[in-house]
N, C-alpha and C positions, 0 to 999 in steps of 0.2 A: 281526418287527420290520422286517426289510430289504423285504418285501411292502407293507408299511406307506408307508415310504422313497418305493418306485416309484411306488405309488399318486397320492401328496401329488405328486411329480415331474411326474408324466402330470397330473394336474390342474391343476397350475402353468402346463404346457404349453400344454394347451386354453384356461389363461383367459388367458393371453398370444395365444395365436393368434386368439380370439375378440377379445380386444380390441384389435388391430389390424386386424382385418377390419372392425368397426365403425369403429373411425378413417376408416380408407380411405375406406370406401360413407360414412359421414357426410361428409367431404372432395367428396368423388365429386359427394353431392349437395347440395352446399352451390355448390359451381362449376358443376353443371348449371344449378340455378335461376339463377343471378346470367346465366347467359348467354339462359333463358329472358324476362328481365327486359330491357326497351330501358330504356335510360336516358332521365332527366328529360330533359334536355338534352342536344344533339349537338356540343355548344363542349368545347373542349382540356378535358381532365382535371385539375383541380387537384391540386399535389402530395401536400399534406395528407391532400385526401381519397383519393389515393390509396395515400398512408401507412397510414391507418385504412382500408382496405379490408384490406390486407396485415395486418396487425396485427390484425382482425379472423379473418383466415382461418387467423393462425397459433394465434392463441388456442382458436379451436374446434376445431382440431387438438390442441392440447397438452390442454385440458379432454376432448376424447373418448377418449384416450388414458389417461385415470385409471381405478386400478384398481377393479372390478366392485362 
């Protein structure tokens, strides 16, 4: 039973470590491409959109982050 215990534990483990290393590298490349990308336009950044950038990148963090 206590074998059992360790098992589940160790496995818990790895799918928590996997699934922030996926976070990460998903992050990682989500902020690569956007610097891969010039922008439409080279005029001041509007706030908004730069609200919804943020808010976008926080979101595909918190969604990458659910469990496997």
């Amino acid at each position: 039973m206590e074998s059992n215990l360790l098992k589940n534990a160790d496995a818990d483990e790895m799918n928590q470590y996997f699934s922030e290393y996926v976070a990460n590298l998903q992050l990682h490349m989500t902020l690569q491409a956007r610097n891969l990308v010039p922008p439409l336009k080279q005029t001041l950044v509007d706030s908004r959109q730069q609200l919804l950038h943020q808010t976008q990148a926080h979101f595909e963090k918190l969604v990458s982050r659910q469990g496997l």
